[in-house]
PyMOL Python script that loads the backbone (N, CA, C, O; Angstrom):
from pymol import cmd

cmd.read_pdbstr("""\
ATOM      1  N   UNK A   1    -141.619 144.310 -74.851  1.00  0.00           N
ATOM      2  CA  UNK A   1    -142.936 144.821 -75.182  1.00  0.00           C
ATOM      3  C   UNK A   1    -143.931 144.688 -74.020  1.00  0.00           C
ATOM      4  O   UNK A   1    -144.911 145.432 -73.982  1.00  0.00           O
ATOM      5  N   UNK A   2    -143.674 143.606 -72.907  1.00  0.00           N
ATOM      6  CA  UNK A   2    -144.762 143.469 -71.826  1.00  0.00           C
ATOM      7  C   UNK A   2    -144.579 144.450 -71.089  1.00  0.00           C
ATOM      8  O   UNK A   2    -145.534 145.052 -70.598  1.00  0.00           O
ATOM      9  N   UNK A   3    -142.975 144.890 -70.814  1.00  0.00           N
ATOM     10  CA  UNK A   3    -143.249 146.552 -70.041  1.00  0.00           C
ATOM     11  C   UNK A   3    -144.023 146.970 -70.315  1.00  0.00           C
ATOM     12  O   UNK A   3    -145.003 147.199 -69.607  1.00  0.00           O
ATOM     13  N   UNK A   4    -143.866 147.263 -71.585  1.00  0.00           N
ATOM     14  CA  UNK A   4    -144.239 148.602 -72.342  1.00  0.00           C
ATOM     15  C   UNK A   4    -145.681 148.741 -71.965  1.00  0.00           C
ATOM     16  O   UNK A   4    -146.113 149.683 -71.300  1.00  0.00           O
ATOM     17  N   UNK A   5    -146.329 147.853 -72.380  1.00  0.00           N
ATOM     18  CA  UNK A   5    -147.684 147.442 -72.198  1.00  0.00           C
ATOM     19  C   UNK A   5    -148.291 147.785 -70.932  1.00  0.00           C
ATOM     20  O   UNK A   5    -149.225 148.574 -70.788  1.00  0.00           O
ATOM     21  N   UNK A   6    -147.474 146.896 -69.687  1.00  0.00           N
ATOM     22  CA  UNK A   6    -148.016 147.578 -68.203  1.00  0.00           C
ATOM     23  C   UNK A   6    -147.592 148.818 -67.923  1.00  0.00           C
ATOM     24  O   UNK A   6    -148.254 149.512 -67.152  1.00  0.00           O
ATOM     25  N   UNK A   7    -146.062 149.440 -68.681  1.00  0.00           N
ATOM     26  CA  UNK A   7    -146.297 151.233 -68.241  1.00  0.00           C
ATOM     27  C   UNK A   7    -147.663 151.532 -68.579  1.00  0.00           C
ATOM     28  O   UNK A   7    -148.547 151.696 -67.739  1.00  0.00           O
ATOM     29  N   UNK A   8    -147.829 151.603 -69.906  1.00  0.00           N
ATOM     30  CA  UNK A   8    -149.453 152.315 -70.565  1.00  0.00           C
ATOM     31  C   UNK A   8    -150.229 152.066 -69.751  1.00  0.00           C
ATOM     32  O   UNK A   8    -150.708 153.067 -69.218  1.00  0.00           O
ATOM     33  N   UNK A   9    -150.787 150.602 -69.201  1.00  0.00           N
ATOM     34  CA  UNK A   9    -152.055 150.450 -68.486  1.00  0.00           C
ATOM     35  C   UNK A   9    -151.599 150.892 -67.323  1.00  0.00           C
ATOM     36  O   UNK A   9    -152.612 151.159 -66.677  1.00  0.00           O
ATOM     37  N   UNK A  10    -150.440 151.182 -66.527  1.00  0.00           N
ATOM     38  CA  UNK A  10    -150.692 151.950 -65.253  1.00  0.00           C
ATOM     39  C   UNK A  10    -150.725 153.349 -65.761  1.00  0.00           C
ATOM     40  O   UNK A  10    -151.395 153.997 -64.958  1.00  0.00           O
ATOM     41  N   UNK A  11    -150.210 154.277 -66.948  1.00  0.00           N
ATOM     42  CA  UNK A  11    -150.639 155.633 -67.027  1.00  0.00           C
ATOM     43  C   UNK A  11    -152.303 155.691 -67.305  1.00  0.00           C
ATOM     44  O   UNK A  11    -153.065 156.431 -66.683  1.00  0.00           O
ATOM     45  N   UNK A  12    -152.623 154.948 -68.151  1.00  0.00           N
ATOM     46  CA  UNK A  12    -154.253 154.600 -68.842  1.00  0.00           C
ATOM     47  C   UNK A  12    -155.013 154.596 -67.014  1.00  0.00           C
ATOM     48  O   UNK A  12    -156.019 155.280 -66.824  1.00  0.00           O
ATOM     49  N   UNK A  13    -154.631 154.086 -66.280  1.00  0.00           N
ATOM     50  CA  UNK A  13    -155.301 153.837 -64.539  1.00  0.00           C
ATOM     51  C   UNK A  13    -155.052 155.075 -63.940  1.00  0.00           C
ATOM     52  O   UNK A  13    -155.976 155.591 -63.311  1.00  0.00           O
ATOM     53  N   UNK A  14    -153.658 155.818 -64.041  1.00  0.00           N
ATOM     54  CA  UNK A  14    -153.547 156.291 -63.383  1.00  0.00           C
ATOM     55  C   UNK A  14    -154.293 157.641 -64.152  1.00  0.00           C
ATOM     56  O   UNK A  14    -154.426 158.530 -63.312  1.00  0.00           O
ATOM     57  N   UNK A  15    -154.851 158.083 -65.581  1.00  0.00           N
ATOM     58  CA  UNK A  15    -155.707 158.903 -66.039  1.00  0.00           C
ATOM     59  C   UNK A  15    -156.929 159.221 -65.348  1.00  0.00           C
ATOM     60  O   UNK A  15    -157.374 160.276 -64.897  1.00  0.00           O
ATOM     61  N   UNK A  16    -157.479 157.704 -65.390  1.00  0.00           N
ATOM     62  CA  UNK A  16    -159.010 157.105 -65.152  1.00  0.00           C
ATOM     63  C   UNK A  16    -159.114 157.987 -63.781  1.00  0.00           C
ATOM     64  O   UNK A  16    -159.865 158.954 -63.649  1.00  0.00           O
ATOM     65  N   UNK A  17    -157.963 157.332 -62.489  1.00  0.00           N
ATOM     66  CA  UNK A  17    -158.193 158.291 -61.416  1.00  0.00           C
ATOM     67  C   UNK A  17    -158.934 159.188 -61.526  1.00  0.00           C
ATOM     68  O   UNK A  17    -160.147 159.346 -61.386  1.00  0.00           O
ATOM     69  N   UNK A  18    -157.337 160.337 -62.045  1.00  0.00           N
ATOM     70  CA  UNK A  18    -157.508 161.910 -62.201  1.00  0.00           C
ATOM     71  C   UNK A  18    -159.028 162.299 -62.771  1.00  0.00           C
ATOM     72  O   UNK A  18    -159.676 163.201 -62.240  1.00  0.00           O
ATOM     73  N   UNK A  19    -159.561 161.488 -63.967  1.00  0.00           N
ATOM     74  CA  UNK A  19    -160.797 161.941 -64.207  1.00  0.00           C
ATOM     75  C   UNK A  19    -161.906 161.855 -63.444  1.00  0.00           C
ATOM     76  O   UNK A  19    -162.861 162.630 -63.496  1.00  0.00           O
ATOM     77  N   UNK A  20    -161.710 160.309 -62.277  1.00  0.00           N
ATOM     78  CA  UNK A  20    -162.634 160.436 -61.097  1.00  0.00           C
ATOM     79  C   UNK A  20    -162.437 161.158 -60.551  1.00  0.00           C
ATOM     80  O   UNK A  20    -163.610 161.488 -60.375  1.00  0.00           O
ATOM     81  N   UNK A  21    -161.875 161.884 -59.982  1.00  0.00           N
ATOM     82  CA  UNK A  21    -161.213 162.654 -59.081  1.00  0.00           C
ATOM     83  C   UNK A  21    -161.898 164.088 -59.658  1.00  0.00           C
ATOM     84  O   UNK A  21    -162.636 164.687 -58.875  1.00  0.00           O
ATOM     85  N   UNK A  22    -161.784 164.381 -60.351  1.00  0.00           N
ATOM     86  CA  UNK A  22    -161.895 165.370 -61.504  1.00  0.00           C
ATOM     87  C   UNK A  22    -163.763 165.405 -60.980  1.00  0.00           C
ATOM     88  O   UNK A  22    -164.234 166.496 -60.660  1.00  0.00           O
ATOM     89  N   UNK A  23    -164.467 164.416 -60.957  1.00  0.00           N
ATOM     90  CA  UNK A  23    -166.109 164.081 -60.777  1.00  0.00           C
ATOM     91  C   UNK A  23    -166.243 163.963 -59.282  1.00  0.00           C
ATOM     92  O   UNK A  23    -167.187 163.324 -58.816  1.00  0.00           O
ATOM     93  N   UNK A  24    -165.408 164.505 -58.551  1.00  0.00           N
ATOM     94  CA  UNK A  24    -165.888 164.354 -56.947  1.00  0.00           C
ATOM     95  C   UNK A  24    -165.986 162.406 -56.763  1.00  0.00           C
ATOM     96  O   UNK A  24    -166.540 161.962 -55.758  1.00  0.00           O
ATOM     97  N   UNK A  25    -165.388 161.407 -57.845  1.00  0.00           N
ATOM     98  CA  UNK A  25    -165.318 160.661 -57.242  1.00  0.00           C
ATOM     99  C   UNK A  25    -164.116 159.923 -56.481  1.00  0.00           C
ATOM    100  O   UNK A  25    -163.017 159.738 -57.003  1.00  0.00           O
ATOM    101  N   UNK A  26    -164.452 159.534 -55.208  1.00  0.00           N
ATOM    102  CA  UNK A  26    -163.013 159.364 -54.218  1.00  0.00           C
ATOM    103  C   UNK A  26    -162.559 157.762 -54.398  1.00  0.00           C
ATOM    104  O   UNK A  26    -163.328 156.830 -54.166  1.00  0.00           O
ATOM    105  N   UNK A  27    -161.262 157.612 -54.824  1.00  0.00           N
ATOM    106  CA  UNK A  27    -161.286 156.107 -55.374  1.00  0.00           C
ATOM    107  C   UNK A  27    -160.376 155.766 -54.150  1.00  0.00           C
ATOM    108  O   UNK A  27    -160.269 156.871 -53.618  1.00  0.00           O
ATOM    109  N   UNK A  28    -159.673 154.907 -53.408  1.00  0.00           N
ATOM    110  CA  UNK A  28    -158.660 155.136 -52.546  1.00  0.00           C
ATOM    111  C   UNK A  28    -157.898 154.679 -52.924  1.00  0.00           C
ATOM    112  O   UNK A  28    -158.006 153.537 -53.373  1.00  0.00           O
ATOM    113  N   UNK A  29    -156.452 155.530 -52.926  1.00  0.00           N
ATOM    114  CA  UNK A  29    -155.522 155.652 -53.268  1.00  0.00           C
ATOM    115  C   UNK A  29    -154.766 153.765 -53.543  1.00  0.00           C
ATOM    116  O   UNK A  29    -154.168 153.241 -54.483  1.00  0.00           O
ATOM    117  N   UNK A  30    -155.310 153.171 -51.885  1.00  0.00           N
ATOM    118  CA  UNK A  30    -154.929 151.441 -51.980  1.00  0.00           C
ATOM    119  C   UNK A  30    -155.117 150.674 -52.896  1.00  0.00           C
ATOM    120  O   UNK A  30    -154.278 149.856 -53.272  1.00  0.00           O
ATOM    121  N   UNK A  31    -156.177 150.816 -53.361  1.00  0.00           N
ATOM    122  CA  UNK A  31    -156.607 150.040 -54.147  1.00  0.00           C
ATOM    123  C   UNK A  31    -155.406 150.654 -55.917  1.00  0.00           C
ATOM    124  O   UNK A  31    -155.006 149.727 -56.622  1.00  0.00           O
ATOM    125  N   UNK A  32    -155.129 151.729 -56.229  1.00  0.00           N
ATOM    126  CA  UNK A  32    -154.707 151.944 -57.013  1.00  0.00           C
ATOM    127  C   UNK A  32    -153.086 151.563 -57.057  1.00  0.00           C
ATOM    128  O   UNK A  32    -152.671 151.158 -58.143  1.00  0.00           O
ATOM    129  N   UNK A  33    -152.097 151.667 -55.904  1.00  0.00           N
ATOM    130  CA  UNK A  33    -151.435 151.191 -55.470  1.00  0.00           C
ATOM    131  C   UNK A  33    -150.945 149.710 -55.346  1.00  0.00           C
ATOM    132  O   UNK A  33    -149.764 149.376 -55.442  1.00  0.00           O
ATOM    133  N   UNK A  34    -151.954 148.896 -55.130  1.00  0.00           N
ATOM    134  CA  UNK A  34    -152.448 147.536 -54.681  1.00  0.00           C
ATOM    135  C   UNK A  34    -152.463 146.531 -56.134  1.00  0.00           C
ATOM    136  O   UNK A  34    -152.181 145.332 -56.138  1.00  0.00           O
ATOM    137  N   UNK A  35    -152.939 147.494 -57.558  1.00  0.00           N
ATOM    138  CA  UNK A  35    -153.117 147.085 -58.796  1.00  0.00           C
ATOM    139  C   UNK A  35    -151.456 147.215 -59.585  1.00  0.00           C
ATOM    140  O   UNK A  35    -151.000 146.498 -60.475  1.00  0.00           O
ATOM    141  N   UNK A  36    -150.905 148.211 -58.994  1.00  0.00           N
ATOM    142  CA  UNK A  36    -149.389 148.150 -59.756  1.00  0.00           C
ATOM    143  C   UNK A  36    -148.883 147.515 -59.199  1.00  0.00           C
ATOM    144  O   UNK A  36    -148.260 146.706 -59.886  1.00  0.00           O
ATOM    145  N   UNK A  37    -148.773 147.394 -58.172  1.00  0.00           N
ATOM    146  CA  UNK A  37    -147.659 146.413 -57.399  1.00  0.00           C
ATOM    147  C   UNK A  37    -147.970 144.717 -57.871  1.00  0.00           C
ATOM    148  O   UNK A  37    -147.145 143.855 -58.177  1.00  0.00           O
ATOM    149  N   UNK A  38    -149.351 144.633 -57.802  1.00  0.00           N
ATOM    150  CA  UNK A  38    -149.558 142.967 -58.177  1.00  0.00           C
ATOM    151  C   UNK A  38    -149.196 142.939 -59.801  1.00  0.00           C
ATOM    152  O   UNK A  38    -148.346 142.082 -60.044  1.00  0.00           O
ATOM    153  N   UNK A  39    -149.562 143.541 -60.748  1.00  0.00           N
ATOM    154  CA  UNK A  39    -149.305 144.014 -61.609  1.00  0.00           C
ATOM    155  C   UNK A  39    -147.420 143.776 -62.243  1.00  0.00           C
ATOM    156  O   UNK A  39    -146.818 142.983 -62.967  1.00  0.00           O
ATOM    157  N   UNK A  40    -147.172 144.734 -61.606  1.00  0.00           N
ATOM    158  CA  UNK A  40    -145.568 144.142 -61.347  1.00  0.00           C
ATOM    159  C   UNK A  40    -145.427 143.068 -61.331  1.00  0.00           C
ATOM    160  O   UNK A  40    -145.416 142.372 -62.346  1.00  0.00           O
ATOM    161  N   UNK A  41    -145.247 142.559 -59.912  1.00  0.00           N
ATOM    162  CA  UNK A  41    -145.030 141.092 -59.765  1.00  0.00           C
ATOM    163  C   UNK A  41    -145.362 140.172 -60.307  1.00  0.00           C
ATOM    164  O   UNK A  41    -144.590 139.227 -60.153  1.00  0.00           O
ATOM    165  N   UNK A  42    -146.508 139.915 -61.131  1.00  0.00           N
ATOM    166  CA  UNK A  42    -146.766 139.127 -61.956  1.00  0.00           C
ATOM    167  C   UNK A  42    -146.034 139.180 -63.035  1.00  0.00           C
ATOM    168  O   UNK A  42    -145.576 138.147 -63.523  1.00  0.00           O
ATOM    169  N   UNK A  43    -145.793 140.492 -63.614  1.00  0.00           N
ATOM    170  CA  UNK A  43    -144.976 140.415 -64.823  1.00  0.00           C
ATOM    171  C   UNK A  43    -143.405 140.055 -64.312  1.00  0.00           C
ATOM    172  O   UNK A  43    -142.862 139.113 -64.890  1.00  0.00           O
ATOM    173  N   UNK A  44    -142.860 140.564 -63.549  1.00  0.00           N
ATOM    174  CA  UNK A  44    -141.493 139.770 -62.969  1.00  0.00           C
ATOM    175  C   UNK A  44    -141.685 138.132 -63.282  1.00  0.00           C
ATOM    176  O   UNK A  44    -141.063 137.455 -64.100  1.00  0.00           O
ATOM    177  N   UNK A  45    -142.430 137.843 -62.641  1.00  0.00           N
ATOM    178  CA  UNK A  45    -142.522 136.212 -62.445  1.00  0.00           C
ATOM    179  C   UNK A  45    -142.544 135.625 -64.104  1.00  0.00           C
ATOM    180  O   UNK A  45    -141.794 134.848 -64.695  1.00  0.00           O
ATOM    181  N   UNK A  46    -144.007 136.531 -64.622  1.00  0.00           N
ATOM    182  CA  UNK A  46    -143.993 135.740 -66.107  1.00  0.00           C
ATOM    183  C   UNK A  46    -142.376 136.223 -66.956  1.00  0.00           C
ATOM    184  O   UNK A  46    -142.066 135.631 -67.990  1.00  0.00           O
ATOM    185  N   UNK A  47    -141.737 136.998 -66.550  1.00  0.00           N
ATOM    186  CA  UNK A  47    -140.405 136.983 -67.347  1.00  0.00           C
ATOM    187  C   UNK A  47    -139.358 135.985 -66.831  1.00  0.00           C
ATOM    188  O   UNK A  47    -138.593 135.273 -67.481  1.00  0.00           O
ATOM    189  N   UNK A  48    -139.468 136.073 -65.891  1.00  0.00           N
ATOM    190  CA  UNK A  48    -138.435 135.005 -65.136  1.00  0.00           C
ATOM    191  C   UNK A  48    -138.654 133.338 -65.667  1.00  0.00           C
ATOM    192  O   UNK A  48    -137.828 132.543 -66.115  1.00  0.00           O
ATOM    193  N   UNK A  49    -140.296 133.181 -65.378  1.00  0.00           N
ATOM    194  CA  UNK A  49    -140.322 131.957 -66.145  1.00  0.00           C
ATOM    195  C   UNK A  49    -139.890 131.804 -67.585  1.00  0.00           C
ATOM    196  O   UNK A  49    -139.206 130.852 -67.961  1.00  0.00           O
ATOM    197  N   UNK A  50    -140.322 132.798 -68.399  1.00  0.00           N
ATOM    198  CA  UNK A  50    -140.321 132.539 -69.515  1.00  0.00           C
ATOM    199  C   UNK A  50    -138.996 132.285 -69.824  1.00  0.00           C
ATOM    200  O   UNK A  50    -138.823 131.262 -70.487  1.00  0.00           O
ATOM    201  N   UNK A  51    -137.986 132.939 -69.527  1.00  0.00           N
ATOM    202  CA  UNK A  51    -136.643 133.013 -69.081  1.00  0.00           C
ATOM    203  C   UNK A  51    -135.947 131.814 -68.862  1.00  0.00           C
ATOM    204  O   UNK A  51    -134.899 131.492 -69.422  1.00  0.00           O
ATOM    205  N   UNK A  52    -136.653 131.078 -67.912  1.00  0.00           N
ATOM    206  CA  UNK A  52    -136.033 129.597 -67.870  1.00  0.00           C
ATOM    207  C   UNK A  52    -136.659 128.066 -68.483  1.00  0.00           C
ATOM    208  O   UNK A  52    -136.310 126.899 -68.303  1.00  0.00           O
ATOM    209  N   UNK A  53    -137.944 128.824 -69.426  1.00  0.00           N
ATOM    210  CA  UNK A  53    -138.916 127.932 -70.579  1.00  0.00           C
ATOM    211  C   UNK A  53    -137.402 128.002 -71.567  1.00  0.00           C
ATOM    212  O   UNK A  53    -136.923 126.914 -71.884  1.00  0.00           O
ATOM    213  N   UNK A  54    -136.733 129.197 -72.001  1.00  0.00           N
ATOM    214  CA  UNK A  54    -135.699 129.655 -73.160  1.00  0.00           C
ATOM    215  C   UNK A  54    -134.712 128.410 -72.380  1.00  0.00           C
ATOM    216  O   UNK A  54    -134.853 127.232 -72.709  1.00  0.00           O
ATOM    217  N   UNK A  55    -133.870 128.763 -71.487  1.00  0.00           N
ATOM    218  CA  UNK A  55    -132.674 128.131 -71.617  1.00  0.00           C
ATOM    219  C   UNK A  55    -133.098 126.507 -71.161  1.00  0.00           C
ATOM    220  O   UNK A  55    -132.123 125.759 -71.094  1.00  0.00           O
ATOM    221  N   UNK A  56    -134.447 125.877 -70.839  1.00  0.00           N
ATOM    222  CA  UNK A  56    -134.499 124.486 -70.778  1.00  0.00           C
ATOM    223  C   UNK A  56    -134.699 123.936 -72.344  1.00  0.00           C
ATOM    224  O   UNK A  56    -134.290 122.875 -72.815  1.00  0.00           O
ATOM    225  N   UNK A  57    -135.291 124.763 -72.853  1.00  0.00           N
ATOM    226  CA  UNK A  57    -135.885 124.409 -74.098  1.00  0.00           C
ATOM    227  C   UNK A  57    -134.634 124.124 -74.851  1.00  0.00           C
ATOM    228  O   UNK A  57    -134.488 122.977 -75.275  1.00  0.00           O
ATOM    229  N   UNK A  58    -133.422 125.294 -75.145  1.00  0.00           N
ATOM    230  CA  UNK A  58    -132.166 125.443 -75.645  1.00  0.00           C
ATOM    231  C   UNK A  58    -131.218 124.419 -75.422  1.00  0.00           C
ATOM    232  O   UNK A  58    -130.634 123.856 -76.348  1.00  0.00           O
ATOM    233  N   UNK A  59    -130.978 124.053 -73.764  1.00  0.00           N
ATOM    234  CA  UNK A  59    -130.682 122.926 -73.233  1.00  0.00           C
ATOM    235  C   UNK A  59    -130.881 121.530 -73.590  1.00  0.00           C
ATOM    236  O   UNK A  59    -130.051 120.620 -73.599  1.00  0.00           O
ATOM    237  N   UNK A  60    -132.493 121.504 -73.971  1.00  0.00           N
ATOM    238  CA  UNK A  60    -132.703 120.136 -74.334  1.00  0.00           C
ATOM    239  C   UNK A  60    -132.290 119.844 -76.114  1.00  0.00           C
ATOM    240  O   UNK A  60    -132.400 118.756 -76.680  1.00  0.00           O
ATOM    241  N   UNK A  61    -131.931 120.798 -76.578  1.00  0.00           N
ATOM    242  CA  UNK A  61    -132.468 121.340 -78.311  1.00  0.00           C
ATOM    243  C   UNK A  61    -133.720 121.265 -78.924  1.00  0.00           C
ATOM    244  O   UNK A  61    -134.033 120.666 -79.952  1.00  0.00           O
ATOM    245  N   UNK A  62    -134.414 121.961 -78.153  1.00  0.00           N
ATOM    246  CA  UNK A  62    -136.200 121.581 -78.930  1.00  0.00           C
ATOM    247  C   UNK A  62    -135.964 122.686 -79.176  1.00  0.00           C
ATOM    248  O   UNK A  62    -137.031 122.954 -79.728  1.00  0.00           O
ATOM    249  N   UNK A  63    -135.172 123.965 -79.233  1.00  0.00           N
ATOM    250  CA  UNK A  63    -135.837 125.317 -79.448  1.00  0.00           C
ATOM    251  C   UNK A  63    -135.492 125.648 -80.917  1.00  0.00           C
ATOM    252  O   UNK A  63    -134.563 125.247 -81.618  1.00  0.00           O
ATOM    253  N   UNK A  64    -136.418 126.419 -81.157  1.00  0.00           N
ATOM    254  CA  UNK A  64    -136.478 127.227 -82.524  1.00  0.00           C
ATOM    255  C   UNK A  64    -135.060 126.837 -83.340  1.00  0.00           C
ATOM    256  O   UNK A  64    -134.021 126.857 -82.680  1.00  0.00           O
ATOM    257  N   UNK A  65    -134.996 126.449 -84.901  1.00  0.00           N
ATOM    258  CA  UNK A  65    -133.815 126.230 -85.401  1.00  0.00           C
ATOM    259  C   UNK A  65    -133.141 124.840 -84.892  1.00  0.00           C
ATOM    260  O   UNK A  65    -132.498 124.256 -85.764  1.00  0.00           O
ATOM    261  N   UNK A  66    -133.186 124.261 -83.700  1.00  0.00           N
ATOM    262  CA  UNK A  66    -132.293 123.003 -83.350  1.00  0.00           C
ATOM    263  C   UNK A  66    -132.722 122.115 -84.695  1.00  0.00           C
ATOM    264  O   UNK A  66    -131.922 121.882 -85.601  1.00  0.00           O
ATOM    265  N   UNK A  67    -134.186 121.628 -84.689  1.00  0.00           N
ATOM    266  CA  UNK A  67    -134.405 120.326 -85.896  1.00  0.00           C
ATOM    267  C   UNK A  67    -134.296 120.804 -87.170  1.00  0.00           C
ATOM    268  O   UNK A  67    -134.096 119.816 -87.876  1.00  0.00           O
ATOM    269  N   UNK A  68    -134.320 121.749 -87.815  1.00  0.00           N
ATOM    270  CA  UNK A  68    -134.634 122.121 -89.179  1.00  0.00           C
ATOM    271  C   UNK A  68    -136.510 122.198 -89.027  1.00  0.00           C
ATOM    272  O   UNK A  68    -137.075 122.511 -90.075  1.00  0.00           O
ATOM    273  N   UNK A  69    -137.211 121.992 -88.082  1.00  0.00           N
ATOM    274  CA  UNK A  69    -138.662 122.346 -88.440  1.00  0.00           C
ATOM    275  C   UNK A  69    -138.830 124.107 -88.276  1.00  0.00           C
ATOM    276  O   UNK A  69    -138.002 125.009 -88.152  1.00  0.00           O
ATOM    277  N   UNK A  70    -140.364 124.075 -88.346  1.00  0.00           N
ATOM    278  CA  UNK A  70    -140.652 125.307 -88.730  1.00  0.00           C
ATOM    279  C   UNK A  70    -140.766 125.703 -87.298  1.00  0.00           C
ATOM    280  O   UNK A  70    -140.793 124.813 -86.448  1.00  0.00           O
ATOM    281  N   UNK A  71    -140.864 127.466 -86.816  1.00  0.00           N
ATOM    282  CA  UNK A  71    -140.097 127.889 -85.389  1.00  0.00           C
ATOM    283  C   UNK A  71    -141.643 127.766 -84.732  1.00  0.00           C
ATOM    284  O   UNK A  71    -142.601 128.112 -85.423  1.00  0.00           O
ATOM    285  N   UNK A  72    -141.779 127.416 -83.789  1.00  0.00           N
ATOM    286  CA  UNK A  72    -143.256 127.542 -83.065  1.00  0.00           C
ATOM    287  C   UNK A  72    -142.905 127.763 -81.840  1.00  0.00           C
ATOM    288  O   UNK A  72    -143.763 127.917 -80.970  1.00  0.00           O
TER     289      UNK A  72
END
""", "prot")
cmd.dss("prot")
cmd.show_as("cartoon", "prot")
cmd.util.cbc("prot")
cmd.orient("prot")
């Protein structure tokens, strides 16, 4: 679902452009460029971590289902 989420907000950005653009206003291209890429990478990283939050958690048995408590 976090893809999903940053496709939309880079089409939702990459709209906004076209409509500046559309008003004679000149946005530069870097800066639009500059927002997906960090964008990206952040979400790489937050999956990767989260990724190895799952198998330490699993590892130790604190995760969801190990005690019989409720899943948090």
């Amino acid at each position: 679902p976090t893809i999903k989420m940053l496709a939309l907000a880079i089409l939702v950005m990459i709209g906004t452009l076209l409509v500046a653009e559309a008003f004679s206003v000149h946005v530069p291209r870097g800066y639009l460029y500059f927002a997906m890429a960090f964008a990206f990478i952040v979400e790489m990283l937050n999956i990767k971590a989260g990724g190895r939050r799952r198998r330490k958690r699993e590892a130790n048995g604190t995760g969801p289902g190990h005690d019989g408590g409720p899943d948090t």
